[in-house]
N, C-alpha and C positions, 0 to 999 in steps of 0.2 A: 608553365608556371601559373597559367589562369587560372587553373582546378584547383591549386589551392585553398584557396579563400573560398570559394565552392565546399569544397571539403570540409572547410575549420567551419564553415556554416550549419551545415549540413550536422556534423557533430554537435555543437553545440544547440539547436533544435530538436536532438533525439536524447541530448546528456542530464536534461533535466525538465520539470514541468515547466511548461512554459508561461503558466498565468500562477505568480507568487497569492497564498494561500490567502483567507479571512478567517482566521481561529472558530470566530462567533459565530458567523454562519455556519462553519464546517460540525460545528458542537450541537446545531439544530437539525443538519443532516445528519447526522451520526447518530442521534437517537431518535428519528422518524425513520432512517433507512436501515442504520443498523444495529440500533439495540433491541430488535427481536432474537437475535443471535449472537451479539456481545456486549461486552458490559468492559469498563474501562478497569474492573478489580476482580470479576469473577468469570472464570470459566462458563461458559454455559454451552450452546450447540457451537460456536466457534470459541477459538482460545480468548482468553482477558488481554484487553490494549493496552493497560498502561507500562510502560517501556517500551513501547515496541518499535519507537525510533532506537537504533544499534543494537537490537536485539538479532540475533542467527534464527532464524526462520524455524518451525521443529521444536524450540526450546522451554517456551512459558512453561511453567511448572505446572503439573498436573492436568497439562489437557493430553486429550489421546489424540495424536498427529494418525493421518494417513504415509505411509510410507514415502510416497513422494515427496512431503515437503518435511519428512527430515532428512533424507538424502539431499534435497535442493541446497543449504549450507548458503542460504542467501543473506545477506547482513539488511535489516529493511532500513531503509534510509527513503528519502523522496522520490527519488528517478527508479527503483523498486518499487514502492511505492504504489508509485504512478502504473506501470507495469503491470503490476500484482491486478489491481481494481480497474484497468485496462478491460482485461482479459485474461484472468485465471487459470484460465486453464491451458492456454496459450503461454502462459509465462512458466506455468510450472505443472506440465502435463501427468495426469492420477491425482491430484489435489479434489479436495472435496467439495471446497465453496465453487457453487453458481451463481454468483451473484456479480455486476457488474456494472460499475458508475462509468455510462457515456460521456457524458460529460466533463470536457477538462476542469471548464473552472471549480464546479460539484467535486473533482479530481483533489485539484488543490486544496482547495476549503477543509476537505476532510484530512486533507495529510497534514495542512496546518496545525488541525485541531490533534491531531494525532501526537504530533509533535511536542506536546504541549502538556502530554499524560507522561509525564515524567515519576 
């Protein structure tokens, strides 16, 4: 019964970011890091963010997806998210983005602000 609580630990560490987001800073990375390639309303070389919290992966209107990420049928939420801007192509192997925030709290910050393009 030790492993437990081990386990529920263990879980909970991998179930979601672990450092809760800053909107405002993550809105200043977002368009130093990633507005060469998206825009919160306009498709451009990656698809448009805003909704992209509970949006299925594949789906924004009018961007051309790579095969793999419309097969993937990922719902993005935060702990996808997280995932996703991990490591890409690790999370969803033939995806097209190289691009990758090391950084958790950089992580957070932008899923915050993500969040937020409703």
């Amino acid at each position: 019964m030790r492993k437990l609580p081990l386990i529920i630990a263990l879980w909970a560490a991998f179930a979601a970011p672990a450092v809760a987001g800053d909107p405002v800073r993550g809105q200043q990375l977002y368009e130093s890091r990633c507005g060469a390639c998206h825009s919160p309303d306009a498709n451009r070389v990656g698809p448009l963010h805003r909704g992209i919290v509970g949006r299925v992966s594949g789906t924004a209107p009018g961007f051309n997806y790579s095969k793999a990420l419309k097969a993937a049928q990922v719902t993005w939420d935060a702990q996808s998210l997280d995932q996703w801007l991990t490591n890409p192509q690790a999370f969803i192997p033939g995806q097209k983005m190289n691009f990758r925030v090391n950084d958790p709290v950089d992580r957070a910050d932008l899923i915050a602000y993500l969040a937020t393009l409703r």
